[in-house]
Structure formats: C-alpha cells, structure tokens
N, C-alpha and C positions, 0 to 999 in steps of 0.2 A: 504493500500500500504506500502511496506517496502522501508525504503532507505538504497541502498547501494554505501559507497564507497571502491575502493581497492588506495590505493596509487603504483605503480606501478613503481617510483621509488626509492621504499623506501625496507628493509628490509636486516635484517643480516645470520639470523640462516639457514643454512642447513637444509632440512626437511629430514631427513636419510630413505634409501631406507628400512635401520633393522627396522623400525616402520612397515612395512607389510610383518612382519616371518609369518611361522605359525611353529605346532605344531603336531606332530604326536607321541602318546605313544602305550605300548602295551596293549591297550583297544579295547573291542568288535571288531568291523571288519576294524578295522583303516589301521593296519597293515598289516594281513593275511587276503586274499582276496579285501582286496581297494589298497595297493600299491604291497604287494608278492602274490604271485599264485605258484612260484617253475619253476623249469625251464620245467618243462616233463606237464604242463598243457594246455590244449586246447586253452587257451586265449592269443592271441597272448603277448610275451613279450622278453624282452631285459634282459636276465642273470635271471628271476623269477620274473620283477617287469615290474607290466601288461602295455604295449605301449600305451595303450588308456586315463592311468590314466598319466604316462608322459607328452604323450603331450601336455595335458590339461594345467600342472602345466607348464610346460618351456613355456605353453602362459603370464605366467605371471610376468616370470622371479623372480622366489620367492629367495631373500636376504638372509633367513637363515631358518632352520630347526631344531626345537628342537625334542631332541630325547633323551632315549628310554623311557623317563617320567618326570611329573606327578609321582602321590603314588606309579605308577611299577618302577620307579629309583631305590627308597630306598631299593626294592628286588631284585633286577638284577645284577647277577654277571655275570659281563662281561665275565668269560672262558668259562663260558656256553656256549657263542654263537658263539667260531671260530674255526675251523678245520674242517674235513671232519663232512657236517650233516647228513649223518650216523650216525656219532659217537658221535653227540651230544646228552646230556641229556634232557630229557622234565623237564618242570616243572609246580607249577599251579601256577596261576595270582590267588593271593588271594585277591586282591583289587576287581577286573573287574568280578564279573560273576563264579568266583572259575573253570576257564576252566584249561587245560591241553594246553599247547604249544612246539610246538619240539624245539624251538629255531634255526630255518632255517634261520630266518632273525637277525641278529647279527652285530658287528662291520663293519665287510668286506660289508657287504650288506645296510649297512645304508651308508658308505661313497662311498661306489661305486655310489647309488643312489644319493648323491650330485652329484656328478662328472657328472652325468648326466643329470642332472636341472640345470647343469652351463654352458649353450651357451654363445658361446666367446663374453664375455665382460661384462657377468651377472652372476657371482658366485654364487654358494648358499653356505651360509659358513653351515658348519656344528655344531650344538652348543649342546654338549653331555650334562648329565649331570648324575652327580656321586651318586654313592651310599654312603651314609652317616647315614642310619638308620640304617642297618645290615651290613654293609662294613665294611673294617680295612683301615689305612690310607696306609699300603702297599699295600691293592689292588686297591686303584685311584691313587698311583703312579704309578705301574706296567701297570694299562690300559695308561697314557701319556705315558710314557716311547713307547707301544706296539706302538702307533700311530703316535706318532713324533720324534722318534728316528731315525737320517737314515746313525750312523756309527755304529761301533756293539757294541753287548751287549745281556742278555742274551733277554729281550722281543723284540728287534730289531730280534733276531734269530731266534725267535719264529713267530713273523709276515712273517718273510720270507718263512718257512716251511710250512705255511700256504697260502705260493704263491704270496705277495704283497711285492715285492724289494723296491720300494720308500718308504721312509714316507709319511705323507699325512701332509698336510696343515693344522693347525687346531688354531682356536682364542678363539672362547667362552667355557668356561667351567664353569658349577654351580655345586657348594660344596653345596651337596643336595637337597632337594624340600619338602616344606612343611612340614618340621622337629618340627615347631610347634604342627601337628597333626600326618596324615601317615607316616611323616617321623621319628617317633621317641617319641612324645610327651613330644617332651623337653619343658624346660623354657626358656627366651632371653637370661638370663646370661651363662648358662650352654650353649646351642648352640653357642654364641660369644664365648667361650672357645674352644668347638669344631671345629668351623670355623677356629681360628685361628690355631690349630694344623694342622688340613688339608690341609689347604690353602699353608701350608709350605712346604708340600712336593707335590704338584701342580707344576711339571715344564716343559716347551715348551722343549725339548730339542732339536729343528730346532736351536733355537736361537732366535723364533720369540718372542717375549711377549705374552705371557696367560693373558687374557681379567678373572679375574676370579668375578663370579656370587658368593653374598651367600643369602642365602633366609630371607628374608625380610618378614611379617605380617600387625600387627597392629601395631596404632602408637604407643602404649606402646613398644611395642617389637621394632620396628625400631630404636627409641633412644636408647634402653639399647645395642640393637645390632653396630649403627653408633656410639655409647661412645667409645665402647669396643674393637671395629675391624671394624673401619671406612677406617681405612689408610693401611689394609689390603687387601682389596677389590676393586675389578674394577666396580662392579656393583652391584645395593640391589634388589633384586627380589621382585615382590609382584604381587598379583593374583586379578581381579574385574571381578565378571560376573554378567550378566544382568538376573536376576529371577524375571516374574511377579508378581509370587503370595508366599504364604510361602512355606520353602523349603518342608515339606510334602506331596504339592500340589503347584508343580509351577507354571503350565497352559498348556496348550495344542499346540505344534509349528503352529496346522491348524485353531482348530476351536477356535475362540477366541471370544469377545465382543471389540464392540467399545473403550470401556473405557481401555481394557486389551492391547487395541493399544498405549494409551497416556502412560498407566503405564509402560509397558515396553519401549518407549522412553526416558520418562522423569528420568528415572534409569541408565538407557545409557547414558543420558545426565550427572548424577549425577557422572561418570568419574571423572568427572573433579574438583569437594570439593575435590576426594581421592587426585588423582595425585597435587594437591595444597598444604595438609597438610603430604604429604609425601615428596615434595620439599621443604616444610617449616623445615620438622625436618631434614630433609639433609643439607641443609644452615646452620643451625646453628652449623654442626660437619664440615663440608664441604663447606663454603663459597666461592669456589674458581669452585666450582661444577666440581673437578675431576671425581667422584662417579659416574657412569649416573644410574638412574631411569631405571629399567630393568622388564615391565610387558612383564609377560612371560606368563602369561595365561589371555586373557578374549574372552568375548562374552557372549550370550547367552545361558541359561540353561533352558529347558521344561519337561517338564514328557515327558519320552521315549514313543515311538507310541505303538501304542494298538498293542498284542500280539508277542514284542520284548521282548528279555531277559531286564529283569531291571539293567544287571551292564554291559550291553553292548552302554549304551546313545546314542540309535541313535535316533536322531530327524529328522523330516522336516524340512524345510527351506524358507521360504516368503519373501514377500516383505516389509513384515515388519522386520526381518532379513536383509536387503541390507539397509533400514532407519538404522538400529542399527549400524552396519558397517560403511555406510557413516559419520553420526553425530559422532561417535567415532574419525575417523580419522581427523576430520573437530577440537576434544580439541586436541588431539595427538599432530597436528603442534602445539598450542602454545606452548608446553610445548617443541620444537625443540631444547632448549638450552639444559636440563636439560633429555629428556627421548629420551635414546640411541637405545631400542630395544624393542618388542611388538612382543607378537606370540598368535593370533590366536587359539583356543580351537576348534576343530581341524581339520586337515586336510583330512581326507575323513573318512565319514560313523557316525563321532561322533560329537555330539553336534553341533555349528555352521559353520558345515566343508564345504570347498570350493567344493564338490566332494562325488558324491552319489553313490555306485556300486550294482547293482544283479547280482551275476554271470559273463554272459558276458558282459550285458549290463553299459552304464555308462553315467551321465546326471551333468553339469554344475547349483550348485544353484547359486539363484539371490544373496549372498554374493558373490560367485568368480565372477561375473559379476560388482560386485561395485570394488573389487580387481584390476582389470583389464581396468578398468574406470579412477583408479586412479593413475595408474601409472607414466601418468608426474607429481603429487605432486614429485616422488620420489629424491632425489637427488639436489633437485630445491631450491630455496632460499624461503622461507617464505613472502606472502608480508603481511605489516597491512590493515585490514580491518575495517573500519566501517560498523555496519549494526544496525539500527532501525527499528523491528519487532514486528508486532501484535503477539499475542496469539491465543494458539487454545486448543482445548481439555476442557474437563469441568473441573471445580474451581481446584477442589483436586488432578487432574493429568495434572495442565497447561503447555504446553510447547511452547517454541517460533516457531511459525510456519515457517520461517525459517532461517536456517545454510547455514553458508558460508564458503570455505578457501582459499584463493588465492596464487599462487607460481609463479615465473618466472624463466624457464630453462636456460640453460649455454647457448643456440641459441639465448635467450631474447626474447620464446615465452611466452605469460603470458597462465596460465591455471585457471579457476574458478569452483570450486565445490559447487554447491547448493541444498539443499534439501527443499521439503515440507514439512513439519509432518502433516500437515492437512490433513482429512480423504476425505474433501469434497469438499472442496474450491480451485482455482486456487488462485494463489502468484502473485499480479503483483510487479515488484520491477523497482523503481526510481534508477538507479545506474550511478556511473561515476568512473573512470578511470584515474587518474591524474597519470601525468609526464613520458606519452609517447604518439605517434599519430598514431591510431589503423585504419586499412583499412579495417578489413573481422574478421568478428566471425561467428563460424561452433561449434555447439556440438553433443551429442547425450543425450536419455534421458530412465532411466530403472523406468517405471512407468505401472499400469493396473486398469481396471479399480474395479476389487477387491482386498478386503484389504490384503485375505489371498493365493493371486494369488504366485505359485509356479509350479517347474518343475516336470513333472512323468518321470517313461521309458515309458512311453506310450503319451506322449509329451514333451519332453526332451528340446525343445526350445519353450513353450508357452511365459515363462515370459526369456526374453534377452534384451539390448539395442537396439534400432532402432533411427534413426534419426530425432534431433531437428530442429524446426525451429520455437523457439517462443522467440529468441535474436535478437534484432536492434541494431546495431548503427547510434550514431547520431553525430553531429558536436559537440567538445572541448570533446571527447571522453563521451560523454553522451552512456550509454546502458540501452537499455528497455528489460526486460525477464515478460514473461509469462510463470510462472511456474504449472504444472500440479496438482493436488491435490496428496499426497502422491506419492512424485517423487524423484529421482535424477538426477540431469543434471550433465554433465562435459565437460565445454567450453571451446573453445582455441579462445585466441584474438589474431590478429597479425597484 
C-alpha cells in the first residue's frame, strides 16, 4: 500500500500552462499532410490547415508552439516561405529524409495557424526559432523586424504586400537549436560569442519584451554558456528524450518486453537528475532564477515503424507513451519555480506526437489523451505532496510504482494526478488531504488491459479515458484510491 499525502493548503509556484507546448518542425509528415494539405485539397480545411487536425488541438488549448525546428531551423531561410506560393522556391530538408518541399507552409501560415488554436482566452503563443547555423545576424533581425513591426519600415512593407497589415504578437524567440551538433558544430565558448552577437540585434519592435531562448547542452556546455551570456538571455534551452534501448536500436513503439516497459519508465523518470543538475548550474550564475529552464524538446524516441522512411520518425504511440507523459509532467511541477516552458517532440505524425494522420483519416494517441487529462494542473498552484511507495519492475529497471502531482485552481478546486507503473498489480493508496473539507471526488482513468494497447484508423478510440470510480472519501479528509495496474487517473476533489 502506498501512503499519500497532499497538503492542500499549502503551496506557492504556479505550474505554467508553457510546461505543455508542443512542437512541430519540418520533418516527415509533421507539417505537410498532418497540419497543411493547401487550400485546393479534398480534406476538408481552414486556409490549407486540415479542420480535423484543428480541432483536435484547440481541444487542448495548447500554450505555445514551437516552430519551424529542430536541425530544419538552422537551414531555413525565412524569405523562402512568404509571398505568393507560386513563386516560392522549393528546397531539400537535408536533415529529414533528403525530401524536396515547396515551402507553402511559411511564416504567414505558421502564425495564422496560432491565431487559430487560440480560443478566446487560451492563446497559443507562437515560439519561432532562428537560424543560426547558416543565417546572418541580419537575417533574424529582418525576420523580427517582418513580424513585429507595425509602423513602417522596409520589412513592415514587405509583410504588408504580402497581405498581413497588423503585426502579430510574438514573445519567444530561440537564437538557434542545437548549435552544438546540426546547428553548426560549434564549441560552448565560440556559441556564447555567437549568442551574444545575435541576441543583440533580436528586437520586439511592438515594444513588447522578447522572451529570448539560447541553446543550452550538456553541463559542461551550460556553465561555459551561463558564465559567458547568462545575463543575456531569457531562457537556456536543453533537449531529454526517453530511448529504450541504444540509439542504433532503440526498441520498437508496439512490440516490446516487459522489462523494455520498466526501462523506458525508469528513463522518463531519470528527467528529473537532468533538470536538477541543470538548475544547479543555473543557480550558481543565476541565483535569483531570472533565467527559466526552457526544454524544448522531449519524449520518447523508437525505431520508426517497419516500412516508413527512416528520416521521416514516425512512431506508434501506447500506453506506455501516456505513462511516459504523465510521470514526466508529474517532475515538471516540481521544478515550477525554475522551468518556464516544455515542448513536446512532436506534434502530429513524428515521434511522441499528440496526433496521427492517413490521408483523410485522423486518430487521437493515448499521449494527447494524458494532455488533455491534465489540463487543470495548468495555471494552478502547485500543492506539496507526500507519497511512500513500493516498487515495481525487476532489480535493474526498478521504479516507484506510483506518481503523484497535486494543484489547486484559482476556483480552489484541488486536482490529483496519479499513475501506476506496475504492469500487473492494482495500487491501493492510504491518502489524506489536509487543510480543506472535501465533499465529492469524480475522476477519470486512461488504463487497458495490454501493455502495448494503442489507437489505429481502424479503431481510433480503443484506448481513450473512460470513467473512475475507484476514489472514496472518508471523514478528516481521508481518501482511498484503487489504482489500476499500468494507469493514469486524474481527480478533482471539491
């Protein structure tokens, strides 16, 4: 039996809704055919960006969007992609697959597409990011300039010929991506040089403050990087994904072994050593923790499905994928002082994406289902938890069987998130509730009874949430849960 407590009237940190971005670059079918089709295509769609993958996403109310990379940044020259797409150039994605792309989907189409997954009162910020591998420093001035300018000038004049009279709204911006390798193969100190040049001609010209990103590594690199251009920067970027096996042979997203269930948890779990000793080397340049902690890329990594392009990474997605997910976000909160934004690896068609498409067809994996699950953490206050937990899994891939995170929203409902990792066992857990008096607890629970249970087009909702009822309350806020063997629950007490 596990015991838990939540304190419920205890906690300070905001849990930021930017902890569940995701992330869309121009790899395999991410872009063209999962979010563009073009306006003249049979799938139904809104300006070229398909209605069915829309409204999927504005179920979720997603916070921000990174875009248009990932290693396709550091090649992406933004003229390419605006004016009449007639007349745009193709070019080839030599990272992804060595394809040919028209460049249909561009500036104008990635911010339109915000504007569109922001229902009133849930923005999606847009969070670009520049080219710094092959760029010049005047051309990620001239792209701010094109996008936040809204008196004139000559790229304000040029957006507008292009048909967009307002400026657009814009906070995040990252001074390149993974400059240690794709982006450049620089070293720490020569990139903090280049960070810092760049960074300087980086300007809002609304007036609003540019949020600026610079890309962050290993801890070696992070110190020589926070020494050097700490106080330059709004946020350090840094990248963790969850690989079974070696990268040569990750593992397979379906068919797996028991034990390949604990290790890819217990990897998941391992989040949270990075995010510790990347807070720890921020603290000591950054004591004041202006800086925030900026992962901009994780999840899980598989060998791509049998008979896909290999630079196109598309994977399945399981239920062991929505464990990864949940336990992820479950270290995420504690780190709510310190990690300002989190994006998802990626958003439809690649690697651990919310959103699957053929064609015309399109299906919901059991990650967007944990996404979705979890959205009252979002914006909510953090509470402390106690929990003492058995173990599960055999010796060498043990992990705590289960994860908890608790929040209370601005209403003063409390919300509890918990997971099984155990493959086999039900969780019963001893818990209470201190310093409020709880009348009615309702959850729901995304559980099956296989380990590698996931969505087809040909069952599109086998694996979704359906309704819990294995929470009691009891007197002096006592709660009893009976947890499912490999489960996720997400409870509202009130």
């Amino acid at each position: 039996m596990a015991r838990l407590i939540v304190n419920a009237d205890q906690g300070r940190h905001t849990i930021s809704r930017h902890l569940y971005g995701h992330f869309a670059e121009h790899l395999g079918r991410c872009i063209y055919e999962g979010l563009w089709v073009g306006e003249d295509s049979p799938i139904p769609n809104t300006r070229g960006l398909r209605n069915d993958v829309l409204a999927a996403l504005q179920r979720l109310g997603m916070p921000n969007l990174r875009w248009p990379g990932g290693c396709f940044a550091d090649t992406y020259h933004w003229r390419d992609g605006i004016g009449p797409r007639s007349e745009r150039p193709t070019i080839v994605n030599v990272h992804w697959g060595g394809t040919t792309e028209n460049n249909h989907f561009g500036t104008h189409e990635f911010l339109d597409l915000c504007e569109l997954l922001s229902p009133e009162g849930s923005r999606c910020e847009p969070y670009i990011c520049g080219n710094v591998g092959s760029g010049t420093v005047q051309e990620m001035s001239q792209w701010l300039e094109y996008i936040t300018m809204p008196g004139q000038s000559p790229m304000a004049a040029l957006r507008r010929r292009h048909g967009r009279e307002e400026a657009w709204p814009l906070t995040y911006w990252a001074v390149g991506n993974e400059n240690w390798g794709c982006g450049g193969n620089m070293r720490p100190a020569f990139y903090a040089d280049v960070y810092r040049q760049f960074q300087t001609f980086c300007r809002n010209f609304s007036g609003k403050r540019l949020y600026k990103v610079a890309c962050g590594h290993t801890d070696e690199w992070n110190e020589v990087l926070m020494r050097e251009a700490g106080r330059f920067m709004d946020g350090l970027s840094i990248h963790y994904y969850t690989v079974p096996g070696p990268w040569h042979k990750k593992g397979s997203a379906t068919r797996f072994s028991e034990e390949e269930w604990y290790t890819t948890l217990r990897k998941a779990l391992a989040v949270d050593e990075f995010l510790a000793r990347t807070q720890a080397i921020m603290d000591r340049f950054d004591p004041g923790r202006r800086v925030g902690m900026v992962l901009d890329e994780w999840g899980t990594w598989y060998d791509v499905e049998p008979g896909t392009n290999p630079g196109f990474l598309y994977q399945q997605n399981t239920l062991r994928d929505a464990l990864v997910a949940a336990v992820s976000f479950h270290v995420f909160h504690t780190y709510a002082q310190r990690l300002h934004l989190a994006n998802i690896a990626q958003t439809i068609n690649v690697l651990q994406a919310m959103v699957l498409t053929d064609g015309p067809r399109m299906l919901c994996t059991p990650t967007y289902h944990v996404f979705e699950m979890f959205r009252a953490h979002q914006e909510a206050t953090a509470l402390p938890v106690f929990l003492d937990t058995l173990a599960c899994g055999p010796a060498a891939q043990c992990v705590p069987q289960v994860s908890a995170s608790a929040s209370r929203d601005a209403a003063g409902r409390l919300h509890l998130s918990l997971c099984n990792l155990d493959l086999e066992k039900e969780a019963e857990i001893d818990g209470e509730v201190r310093g409020v008096a709880l009348k009615a607890v309702s959850g729901r629970v995304l559980t099956d009874a296989k380990m590698n249970a996931h969505n087809t087009f040909k069952q599109p909702e086998a694996l979704r949430p359906t309704a819990f009822d294995g929470a009691t309350l009891g007197p002096a806020g006592k709660l009893t849960v009976k947890l499912p063997a490999k489960s996720v629950v997400m409870l509202e007490l009130a």
